[in-house]
Rosetta silent file (secondary structure, phi, psi, omega in degrees, C-alpha in Angstrom):
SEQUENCE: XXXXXXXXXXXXXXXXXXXXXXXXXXXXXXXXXXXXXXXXXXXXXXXXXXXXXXXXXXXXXXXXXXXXXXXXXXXXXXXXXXXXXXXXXXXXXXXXXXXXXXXXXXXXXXXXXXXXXXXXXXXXXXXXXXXXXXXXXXXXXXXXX
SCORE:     score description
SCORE:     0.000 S_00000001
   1 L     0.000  147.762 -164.381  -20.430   10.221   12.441 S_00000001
   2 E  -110.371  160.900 -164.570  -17.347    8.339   13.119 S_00000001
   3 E  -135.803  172.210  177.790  -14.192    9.928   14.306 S_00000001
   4 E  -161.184  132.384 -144.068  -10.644    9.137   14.676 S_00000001
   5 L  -131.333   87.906 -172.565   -8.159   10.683   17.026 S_00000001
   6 L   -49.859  135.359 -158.598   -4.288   10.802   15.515 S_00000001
   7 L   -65.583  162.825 -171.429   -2.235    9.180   17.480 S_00000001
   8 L  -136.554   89.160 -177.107   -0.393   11.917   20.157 S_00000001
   9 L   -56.276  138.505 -171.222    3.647   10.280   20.604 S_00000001
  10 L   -51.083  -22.373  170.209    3.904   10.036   24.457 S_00000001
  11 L   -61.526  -33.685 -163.461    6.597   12.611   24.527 S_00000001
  12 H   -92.169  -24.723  176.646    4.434   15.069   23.100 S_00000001
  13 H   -61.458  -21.247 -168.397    1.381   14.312   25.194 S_00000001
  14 H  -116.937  -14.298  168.079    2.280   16.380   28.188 S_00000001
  15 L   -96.230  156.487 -177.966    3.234   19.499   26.188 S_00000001
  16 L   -74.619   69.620  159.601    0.772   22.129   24.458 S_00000001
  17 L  -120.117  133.874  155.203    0.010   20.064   21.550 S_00000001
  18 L   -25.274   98.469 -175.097   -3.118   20.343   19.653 S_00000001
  19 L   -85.111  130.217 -171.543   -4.754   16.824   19.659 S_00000001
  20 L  -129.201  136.002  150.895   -6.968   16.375   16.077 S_00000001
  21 L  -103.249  162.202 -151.572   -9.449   14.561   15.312 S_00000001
  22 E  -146.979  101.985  171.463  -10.553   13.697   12.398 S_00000001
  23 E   -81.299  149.346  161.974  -14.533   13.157   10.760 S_00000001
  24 E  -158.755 -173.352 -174.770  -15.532   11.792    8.412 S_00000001
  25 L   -84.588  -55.110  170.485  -18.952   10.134    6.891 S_00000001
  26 L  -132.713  168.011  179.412  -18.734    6.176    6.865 S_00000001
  27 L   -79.772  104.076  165.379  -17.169    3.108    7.843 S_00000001
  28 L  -113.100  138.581  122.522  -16.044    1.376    4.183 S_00000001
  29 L   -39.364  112.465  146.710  -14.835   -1.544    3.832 S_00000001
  30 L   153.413 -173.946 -170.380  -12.614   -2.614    0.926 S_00000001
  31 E  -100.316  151.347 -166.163   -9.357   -2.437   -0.595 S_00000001
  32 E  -102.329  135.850  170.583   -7.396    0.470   -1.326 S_00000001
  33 E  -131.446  135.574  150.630   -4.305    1.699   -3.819 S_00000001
  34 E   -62.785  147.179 -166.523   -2.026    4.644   -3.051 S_00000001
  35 E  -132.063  117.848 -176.981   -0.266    6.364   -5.603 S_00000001
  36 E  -126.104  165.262  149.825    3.489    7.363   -3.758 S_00000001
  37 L   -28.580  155.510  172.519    6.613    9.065   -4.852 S_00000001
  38 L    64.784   73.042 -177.594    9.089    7.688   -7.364 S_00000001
  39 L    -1.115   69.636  170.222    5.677    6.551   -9.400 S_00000001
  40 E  -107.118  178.895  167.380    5.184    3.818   -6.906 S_00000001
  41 E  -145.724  161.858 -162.016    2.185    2.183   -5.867 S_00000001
  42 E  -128.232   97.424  165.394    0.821    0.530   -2.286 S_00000001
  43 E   -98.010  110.168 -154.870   -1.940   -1.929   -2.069 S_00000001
  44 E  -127.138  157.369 -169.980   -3.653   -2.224    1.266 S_00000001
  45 L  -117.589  154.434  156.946   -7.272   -3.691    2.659 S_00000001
  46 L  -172.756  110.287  176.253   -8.484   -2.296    5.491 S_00000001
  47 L   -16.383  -34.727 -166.541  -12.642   -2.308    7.612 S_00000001
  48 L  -144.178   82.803 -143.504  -12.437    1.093    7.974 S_00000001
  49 H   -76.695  -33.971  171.605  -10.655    2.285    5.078 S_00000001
  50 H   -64.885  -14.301 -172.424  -10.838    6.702    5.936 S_00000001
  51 H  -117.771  -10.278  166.818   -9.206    6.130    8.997 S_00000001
  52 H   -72.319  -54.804 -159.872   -5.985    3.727    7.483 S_00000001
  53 H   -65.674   -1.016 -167.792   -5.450    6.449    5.247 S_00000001
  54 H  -101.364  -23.025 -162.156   -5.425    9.398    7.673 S_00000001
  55 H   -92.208  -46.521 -178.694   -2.493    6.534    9.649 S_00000001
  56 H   -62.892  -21.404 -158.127   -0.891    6.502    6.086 S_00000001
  57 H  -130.854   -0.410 -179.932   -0.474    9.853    4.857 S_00000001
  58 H   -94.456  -50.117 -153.682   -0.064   11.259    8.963 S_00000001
  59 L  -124.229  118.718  168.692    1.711    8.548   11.147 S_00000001
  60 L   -53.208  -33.252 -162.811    5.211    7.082   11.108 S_00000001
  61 L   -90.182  -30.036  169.743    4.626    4.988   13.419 S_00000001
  62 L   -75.405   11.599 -179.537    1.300    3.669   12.035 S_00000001
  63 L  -141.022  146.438  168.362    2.357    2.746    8.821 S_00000001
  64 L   -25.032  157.365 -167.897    4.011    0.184    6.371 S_00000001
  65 L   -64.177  -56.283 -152.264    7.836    0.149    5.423 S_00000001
  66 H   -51.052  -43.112 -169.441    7.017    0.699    1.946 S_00000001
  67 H   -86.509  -11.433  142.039    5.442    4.128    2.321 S_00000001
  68 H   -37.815  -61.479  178.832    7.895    4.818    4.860 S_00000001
  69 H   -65.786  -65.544 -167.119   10.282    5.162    1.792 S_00000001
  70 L  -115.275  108.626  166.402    7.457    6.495   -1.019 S_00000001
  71 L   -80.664  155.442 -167.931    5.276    8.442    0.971 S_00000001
  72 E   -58.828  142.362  148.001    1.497    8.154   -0.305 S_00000001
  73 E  -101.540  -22.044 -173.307    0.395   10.911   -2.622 S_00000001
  74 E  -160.895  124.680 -175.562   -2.828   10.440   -4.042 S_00000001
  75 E   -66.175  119.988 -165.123   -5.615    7.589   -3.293 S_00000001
  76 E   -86.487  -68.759 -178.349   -5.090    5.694   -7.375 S_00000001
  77 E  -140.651 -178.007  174.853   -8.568    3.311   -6.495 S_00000001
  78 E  -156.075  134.312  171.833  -10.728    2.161   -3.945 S_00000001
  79 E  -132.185  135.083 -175.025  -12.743   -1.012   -4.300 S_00000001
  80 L   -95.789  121.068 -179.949  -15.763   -1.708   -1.748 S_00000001
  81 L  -152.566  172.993 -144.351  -16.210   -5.320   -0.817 S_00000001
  82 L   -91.459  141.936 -179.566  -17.415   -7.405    1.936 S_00000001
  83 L   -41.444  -22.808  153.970  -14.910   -8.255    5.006 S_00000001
  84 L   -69.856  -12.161 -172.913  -14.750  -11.579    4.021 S_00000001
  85 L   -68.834  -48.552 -133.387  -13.441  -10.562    0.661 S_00000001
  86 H   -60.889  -68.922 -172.177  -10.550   -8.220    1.873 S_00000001
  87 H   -33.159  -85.208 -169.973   -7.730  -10.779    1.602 S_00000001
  88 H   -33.948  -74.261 -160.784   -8.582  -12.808   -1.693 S_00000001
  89 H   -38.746  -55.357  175.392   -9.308   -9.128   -3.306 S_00000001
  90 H   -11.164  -74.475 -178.938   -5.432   -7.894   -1.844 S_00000001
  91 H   -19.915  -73.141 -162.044   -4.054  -10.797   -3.676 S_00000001
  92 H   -54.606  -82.899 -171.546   -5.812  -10.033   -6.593 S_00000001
  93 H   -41.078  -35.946 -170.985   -5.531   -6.439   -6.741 S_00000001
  94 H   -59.263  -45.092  174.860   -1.740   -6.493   -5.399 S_00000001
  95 H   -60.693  -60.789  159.859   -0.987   -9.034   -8.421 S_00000001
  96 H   -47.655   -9.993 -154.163   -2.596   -6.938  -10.867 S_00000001
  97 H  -104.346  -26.578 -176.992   -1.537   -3.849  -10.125 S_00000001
  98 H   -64.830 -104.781 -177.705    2.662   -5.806   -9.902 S_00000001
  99 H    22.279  -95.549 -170.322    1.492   -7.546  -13.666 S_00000001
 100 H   -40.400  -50.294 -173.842    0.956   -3.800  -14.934 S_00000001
 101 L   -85.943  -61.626 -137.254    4.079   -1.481  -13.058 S_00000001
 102 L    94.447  163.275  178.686    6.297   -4.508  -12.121 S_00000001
 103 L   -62.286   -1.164 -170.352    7.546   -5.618   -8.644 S_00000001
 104 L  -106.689    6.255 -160.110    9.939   -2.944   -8.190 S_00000001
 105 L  -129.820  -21.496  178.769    7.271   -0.257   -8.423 S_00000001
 106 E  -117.755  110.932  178.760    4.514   -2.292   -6.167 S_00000001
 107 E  -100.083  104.729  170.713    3.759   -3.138   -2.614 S_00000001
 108 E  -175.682 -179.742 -172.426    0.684   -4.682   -1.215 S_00000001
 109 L    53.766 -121.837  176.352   -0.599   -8.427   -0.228 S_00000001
 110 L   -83.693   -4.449 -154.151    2.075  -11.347   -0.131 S_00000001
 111 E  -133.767   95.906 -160.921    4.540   -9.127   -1.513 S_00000001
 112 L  -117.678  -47.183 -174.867    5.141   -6.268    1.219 S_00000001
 113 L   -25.075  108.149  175.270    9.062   -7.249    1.747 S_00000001
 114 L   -55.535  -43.592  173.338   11.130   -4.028    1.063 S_00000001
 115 L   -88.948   23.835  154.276   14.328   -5.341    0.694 S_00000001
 116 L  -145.736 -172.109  175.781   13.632   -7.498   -1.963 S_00000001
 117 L    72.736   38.418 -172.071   12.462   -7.632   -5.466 S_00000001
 118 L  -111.423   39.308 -171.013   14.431   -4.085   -6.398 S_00000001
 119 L    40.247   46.843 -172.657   15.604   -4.707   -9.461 S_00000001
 120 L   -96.939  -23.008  167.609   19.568   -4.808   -8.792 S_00000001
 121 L  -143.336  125.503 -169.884   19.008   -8.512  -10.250 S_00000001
 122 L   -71.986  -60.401 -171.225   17.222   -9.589  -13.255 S_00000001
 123 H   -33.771  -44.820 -168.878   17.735  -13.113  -12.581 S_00000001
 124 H   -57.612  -29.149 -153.904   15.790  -12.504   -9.038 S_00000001
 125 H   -88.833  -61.829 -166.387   13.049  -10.352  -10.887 S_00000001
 126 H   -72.305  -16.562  161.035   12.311  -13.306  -13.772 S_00000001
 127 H   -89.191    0.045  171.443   12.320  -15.858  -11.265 S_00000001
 128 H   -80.132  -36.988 -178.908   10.119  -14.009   -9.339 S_00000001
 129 H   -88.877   -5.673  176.874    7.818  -13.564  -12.042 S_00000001
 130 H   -66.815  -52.531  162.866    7.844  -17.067  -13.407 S_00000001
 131 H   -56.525  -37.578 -173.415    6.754  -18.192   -9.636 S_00000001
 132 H   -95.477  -34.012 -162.487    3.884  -15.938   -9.207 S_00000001
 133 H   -97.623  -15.236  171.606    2.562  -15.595  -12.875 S_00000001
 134 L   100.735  -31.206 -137.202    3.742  -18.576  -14.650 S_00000001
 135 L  -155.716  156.679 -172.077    5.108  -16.089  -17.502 S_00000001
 136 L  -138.649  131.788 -152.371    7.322  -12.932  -17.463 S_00000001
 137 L   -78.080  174.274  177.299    5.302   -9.582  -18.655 S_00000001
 138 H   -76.763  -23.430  165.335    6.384   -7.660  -21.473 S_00000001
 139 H   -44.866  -38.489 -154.264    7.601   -4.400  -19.314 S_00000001
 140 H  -109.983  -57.333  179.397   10.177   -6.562  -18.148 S_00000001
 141 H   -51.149  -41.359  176.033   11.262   -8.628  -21.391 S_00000001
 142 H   -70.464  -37.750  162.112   11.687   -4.961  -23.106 S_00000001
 143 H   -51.000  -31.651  171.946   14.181   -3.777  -20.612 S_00000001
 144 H   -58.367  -45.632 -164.125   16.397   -7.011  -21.293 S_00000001
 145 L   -63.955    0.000    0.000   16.338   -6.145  -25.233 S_00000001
């Protein structure tokens, strides 16, 4: 059974703290989406996908900006696919899941960067979406109106 033993900050290591571990049943593969505060969402790949999320929803130090800001609340999907996969799926999933919310609501793949896309400029947002999608969704054209 595989285990995984939360990180213990070196200050803390020499004092009477409880060290946990953590079981769980298998090693998966595949990519992952997070559900965070402020209805955001986080799309991440990862070999051994039970033990990112125990680094995600546990460890400051172990985790992405974005979820720094909206910490994760609830695992949204999980798709199992082979290690050669993980990247191309990211992509994919990270684009679909931006398509659906918009970029101001979604982190994962090429588009991790915190400090940009946060919808203080429209121009920035429709030229964002023209470059990845060719076409700017309707979520975003109704907010203009």
């Amino acid at each position: 059974m595989p285990t995984y033993k939360r990180f213990t900050p070196p200050k803390l290591r020499g004092a009477n703290f409880k060290e946990q571990v953590y079981e769980y049943d298998s090693i998966d593969v595949g990519i992952y989406v997070l559900k965070c505060e402020q209805d955001c969402f986080y799309v991440g790949s990862s070999k051994d996908i039970m033990r990112r999320f125990i680094q995600h929803r546990f460890e400051k130090n172990n985790t992405s900006k974005w979820l720094k800001i909206h910490r994760p609340l609830d695992i949204f999907l999980i798709y199992l696919c082979d290690e050669k996969d993980l990247w191309k799926w990211e992509q994919d999933f990270s684009k679909a899941m931006i398509w659906k919310y918009g970029i101001t609501k979604v982190r994962g793949g090429y588009y991790t960067k915190v400090n940009k896309w946060l919808g203080e400029n429209e121009e920035e947002l429709k030229y964002f979406y023209l470059k990845a999608f060719n076409k700017v969704p309707k979520h975003f054209t109704t907010k203009l109106r």
